[in-house]
Residue, then its C-alpha position, 0 to 999 in steps of 0.5 A: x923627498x917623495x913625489x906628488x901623485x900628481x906629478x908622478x901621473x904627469x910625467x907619465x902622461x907625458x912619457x906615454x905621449x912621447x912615445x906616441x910620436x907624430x902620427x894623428x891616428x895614434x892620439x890617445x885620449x884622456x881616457x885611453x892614457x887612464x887606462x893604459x896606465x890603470x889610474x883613475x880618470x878624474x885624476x888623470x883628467x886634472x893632470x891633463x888639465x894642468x899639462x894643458x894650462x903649463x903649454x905641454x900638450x893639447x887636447x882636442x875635444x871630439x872625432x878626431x880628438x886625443x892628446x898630443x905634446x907641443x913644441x914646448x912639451x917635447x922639449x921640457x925640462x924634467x925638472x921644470x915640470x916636477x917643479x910646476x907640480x910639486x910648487x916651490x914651496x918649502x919641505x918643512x912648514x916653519x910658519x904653519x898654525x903653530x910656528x917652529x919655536x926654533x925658526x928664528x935660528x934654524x939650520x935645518x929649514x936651509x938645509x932641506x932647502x938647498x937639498x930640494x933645489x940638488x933635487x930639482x937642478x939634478x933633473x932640470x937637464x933632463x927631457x922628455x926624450x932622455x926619458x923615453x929612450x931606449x929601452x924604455x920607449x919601446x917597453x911603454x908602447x909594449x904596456x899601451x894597448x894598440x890602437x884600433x883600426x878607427x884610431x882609438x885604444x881599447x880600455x879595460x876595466x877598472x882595477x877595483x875589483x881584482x877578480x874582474x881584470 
């Protein structure tokens, strides 16, 4: 099974925030994460949007501003999450603009089914801290760049061009 791009870039955010920890001054911004993680914004932005939507993290606009996880993201399952990216959904399309012939006596749709769900249920008691521990939360602050003094992260340039980064 492969991961969504989506849900690879939100659990990432999510392990950037995670890392991050209480400190006001330390909230990065949407932008701030894209960087660091040298991913476009608007795709970052939409998988804000959605972490926001799902109760994970807030986002707060202006001086000040940045996102921070919530109660609920600090402690949500891995698998919950990789579950509301990736839509519970069958693997395969039996239905689709043109039906499977074998549907109707099919074993191969329940078995990628059930291997599905050992996929999920195998990171369902994961959390966000499991994730981050060490050594891997210190290796995320080491990738981040630091904050500047007024709260901010320094961005770099964009990465289309290998000649300028």
């Amino acid at each position: 099974m492969r991961l969504l791009r989506s849900t690879d870039l939100a659990l990432r955010v999510l392990m950037r925030l995670a890392v991050t920890g209480d400190d006001p001054a330390a909230t990065p911004t949407t932008r701030d994460v894209a960087a660091a993680m040298d991913v476009p914004y608007t795709h970052t932005a939409k998988v804000v949007a959605e972490l926001q939507h799902l109760g994970l993290l807030e986002a707060r606009r202006g001086r000040g501003g940045g996102l921070a996880l919530t109660g609920t993201g600090r402690t949500a399952s891995v698998g919950a999450v990789v579950r509301a990216f990736e839509g519970d959904g069958d693997v395969v399309d039996c239905e689709g603009s043109v039906p499977c012939p074998l549907r109707s006596a099919c074993r191969l749709r329940g078995a990628l089914r059930r291997a599905q769900e050992a996929f999920f249920a195998s990171l369902d008691p994961l959390t966000l801290a499991d994730l981050v521990a060490d050594p891997t939360g210190p290796l995320l602050l080491g990738v981040s760049p630091p904050p500047r003094a007024d709260g901010t992260f320094e961005t770099r340039p964009s990465c289309i061009d290998p000649q300028r980064c």
